[in-house]
Each structure stands twice: as structure tokens, then as C-alpha cells.
C-alpha positions in Angstrom: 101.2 107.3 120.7 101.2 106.6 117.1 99.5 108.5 114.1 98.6 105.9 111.0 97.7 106.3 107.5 97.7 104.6 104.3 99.0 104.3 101.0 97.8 102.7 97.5 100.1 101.6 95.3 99.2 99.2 92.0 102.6 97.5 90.2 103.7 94.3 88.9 106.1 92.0 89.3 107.2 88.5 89.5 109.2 86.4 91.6 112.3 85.1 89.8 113.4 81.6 90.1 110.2 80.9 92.6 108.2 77.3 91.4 104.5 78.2 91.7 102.5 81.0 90.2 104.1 83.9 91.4 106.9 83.3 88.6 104.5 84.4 86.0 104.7 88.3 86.1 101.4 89.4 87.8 100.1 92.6 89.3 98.8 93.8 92.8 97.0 95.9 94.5 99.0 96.7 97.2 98.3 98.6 100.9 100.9 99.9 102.3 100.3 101.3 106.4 102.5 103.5 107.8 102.4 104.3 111.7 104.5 107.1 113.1 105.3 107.2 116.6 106.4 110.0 119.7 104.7 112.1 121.8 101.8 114.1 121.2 103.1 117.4 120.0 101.0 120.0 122.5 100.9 122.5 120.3 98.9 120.7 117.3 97.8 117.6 119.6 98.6 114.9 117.0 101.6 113.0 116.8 102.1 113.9 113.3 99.7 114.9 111.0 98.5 111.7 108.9 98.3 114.2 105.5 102.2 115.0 105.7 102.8 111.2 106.5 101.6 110.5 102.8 102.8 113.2 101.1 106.2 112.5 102.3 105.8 108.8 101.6 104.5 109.3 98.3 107.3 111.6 97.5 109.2 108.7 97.2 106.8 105.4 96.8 104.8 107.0 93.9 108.0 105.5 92.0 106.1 102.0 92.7 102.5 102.8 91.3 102.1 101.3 88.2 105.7 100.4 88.0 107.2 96.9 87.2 109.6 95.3 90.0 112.0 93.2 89.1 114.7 91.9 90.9 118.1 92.7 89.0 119.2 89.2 88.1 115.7 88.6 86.2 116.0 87.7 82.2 112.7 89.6 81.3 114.2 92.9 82.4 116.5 93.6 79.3 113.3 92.1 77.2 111.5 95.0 78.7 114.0 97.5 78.5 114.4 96.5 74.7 110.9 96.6 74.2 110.4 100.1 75.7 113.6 101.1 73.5 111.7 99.4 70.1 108.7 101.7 71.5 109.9 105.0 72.2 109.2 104.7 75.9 112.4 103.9 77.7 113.5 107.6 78.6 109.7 108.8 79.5 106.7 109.5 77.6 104.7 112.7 77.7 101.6 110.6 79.6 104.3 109.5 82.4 103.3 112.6 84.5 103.4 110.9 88.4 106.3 110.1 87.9 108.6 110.3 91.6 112.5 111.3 91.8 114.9 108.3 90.8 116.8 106.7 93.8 119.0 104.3 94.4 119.8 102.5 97.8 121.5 98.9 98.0 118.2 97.4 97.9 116.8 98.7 94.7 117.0 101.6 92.3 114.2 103.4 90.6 114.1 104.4 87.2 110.7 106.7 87.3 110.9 107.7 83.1 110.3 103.6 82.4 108.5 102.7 85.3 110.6 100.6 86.5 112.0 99.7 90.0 115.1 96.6 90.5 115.4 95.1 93.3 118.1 93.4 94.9 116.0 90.9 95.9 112.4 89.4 95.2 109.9 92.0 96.0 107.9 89.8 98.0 105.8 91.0 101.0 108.9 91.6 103.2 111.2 92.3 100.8 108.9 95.3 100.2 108.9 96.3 103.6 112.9 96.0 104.5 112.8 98.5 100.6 110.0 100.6 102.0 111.8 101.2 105.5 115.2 102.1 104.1 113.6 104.7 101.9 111.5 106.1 104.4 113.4 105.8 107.9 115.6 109.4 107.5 112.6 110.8 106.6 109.4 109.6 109.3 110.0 108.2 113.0 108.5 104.9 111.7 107.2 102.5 114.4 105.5 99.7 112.3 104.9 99.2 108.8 102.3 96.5 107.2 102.0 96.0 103.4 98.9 94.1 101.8 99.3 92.2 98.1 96.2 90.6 97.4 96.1 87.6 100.3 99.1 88.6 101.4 99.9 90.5 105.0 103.3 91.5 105.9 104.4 93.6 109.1 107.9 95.0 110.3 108.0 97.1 114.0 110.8 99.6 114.2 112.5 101.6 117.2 111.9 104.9 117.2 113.8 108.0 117.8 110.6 110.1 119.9 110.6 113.4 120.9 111.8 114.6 118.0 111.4 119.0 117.4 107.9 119.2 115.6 106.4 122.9 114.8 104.0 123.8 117.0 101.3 125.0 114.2 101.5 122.3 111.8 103.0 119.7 113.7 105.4 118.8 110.7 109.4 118.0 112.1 111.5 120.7 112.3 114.7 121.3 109.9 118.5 121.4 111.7 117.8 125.3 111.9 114.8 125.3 113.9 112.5 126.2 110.8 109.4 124.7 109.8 109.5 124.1 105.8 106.1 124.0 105.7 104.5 127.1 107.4 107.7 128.7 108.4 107.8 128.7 111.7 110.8 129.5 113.7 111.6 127.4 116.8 113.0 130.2 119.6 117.0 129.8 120.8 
């Protein structure tokens, strides 16, 4: 069985070396849905709670909300980056509050204080989703994920690693010790 939620997440971007209109950078308002699969966990009867599936997606996708994306080979990025520099903005300013922790994978790297993420590669509908799942896979027993741009529908399905220790009282997964981080709950030995 599978619990789902959603995400919204507004950014920019522009697809480099593309002949149409997507070379002009352009912005998007962009759904992303995640569904999490295993068993029902008896003691909550969810799968997992749909609340905890965004917050620990957001944790790490907030860095995409009102970010630029561009791919790493793309001339406007050190045109931004100078411009942010000639502003005052590169390295944060005080209004850049949801701000999420920077990463970096091998498909793109976030720099949250410019609100900026580079991508490997063009971060078109599916490029999104093979960036989304590598961020989020360690973290969520992913199943499927489906990411709307404007007209744009993209899905990825996933195998999943089920039955997977869950607290009984929240329903959240269990750490390597047995212990719930979010209510404290200690799994029995």
C-alpha cells in the first residue's frame, strides 16, 4: 500500500543549448508527488504518515523554491553569480530565511545563501526526477515519483525496500538503535 502527498516548489531555469523557447530562462510552478510504499504499520494504520513525508522532503527540496537551476556548463551562471556579487547577495541576505542545507551529489549541488542549484544536466521534467530520487531515496522507501511544470508530466516508479521498522505511535521509521526521533519511542530487544 502506498501513502502520497505533495509538494510545491516555484524556481526558474532554462534549458541550455535546447532550440525553442525553453532556452530563454523562464519560471515554473512545479508539483512534485511523492508516494511511499510498505505495509501498513498496525500500530498507527498508515503506511507512513503523509505530514512526515513532506517535512522530510522539504528538508531538502526547499533548496529548489524560488531558486534558479542551472545546469553547470551554462554561460549566464557566472553573469548571475557576478551580479549577486555587484549586489551584495551572493553569500545570503537577511530576507533569505527558507533557506534548506547545501548539498552536493553528482547530479547537482545547492548553494541555498544565493538560491541557486547546478545541475549536471538540464533540469527538465526527468532530469528533476532522477535529482529528486537521489536526494530523497536514503531518506523515504519511495515507490513512484511524478513532477508537474506547467504542461509538463513526468513519472519515475522505484523498488522498494518494505517492511522497514516504523514506531508504532507515530509511524515515522525507526533509527539503527531502535529509537524513534520523533516521539521517542524505544523498539523492545
Amino acid at each position: 500500500m502506498r501513502s502520497i502527498t505533495t509538494l510545491d516548489l516555484q524556481y526558474a531555469h532554462r534549458f541550455y543549448k535546447f532550440k525553442g523557447e525553453a532556452q530563454y530562462l523562464h519560471g515554473h510552478s512545479g508539483l512534485l508527488t511523492i508516494e511511499v510504499e510498505d505495509t501498513i504499520n498496525e500500530g498507527v494504520n498508515m503506511v507512513f504518515p503523509c505530514n512526515e513525508i513532506q517535512k522530510i522532503a522539504w528538508e531538502v527540496l526547499k533548496n529548489f523554491d524560488h531558486a534558479l537551476i542551472l545546469r553547470e556548463d551554462d554561460p549566464l551562471l557566472p553573469a548571475i553569480l557576478k551580479v549577486y556579487e555587484e549586489e551584495g547577495i551572493k553569500n545570503g541576505a537577511p530576507q533569505n530565511t527558507m533557506k534548506g542545507q547545501a548539498f552536493k551529489t553528482e547530479l547537482a549541488t545547492a548553494y541555498p545563501d544565493s538560491r541557486l542549484v547546478v545541475t549536471k544536466e538540464t533540469s527538465t521534467i526527468e532530469g528533476m526526477l532522477k535529482i529528486i530520487y537521489e536526494l530523497l531515496k536514503d531518506k523515504l522507501n519511495i515507490a513512484k515519483l511524478t513532477f508537474t511544470s506547467g504542461v509538463n508530466v513526468g513519472s519515475a516508479e522505484f523498488e522498494t525496500k518494505n517492511n522497514l521498522d516504523r514506531c508504532p505511535l507515530c509511524g515515522i521509521f525507526l533509527d539503527e538503535k531502535g529509537l524513534c526521533p520523533k516521539c521517542g519511542y524505544q523498539k523492545k530487544k
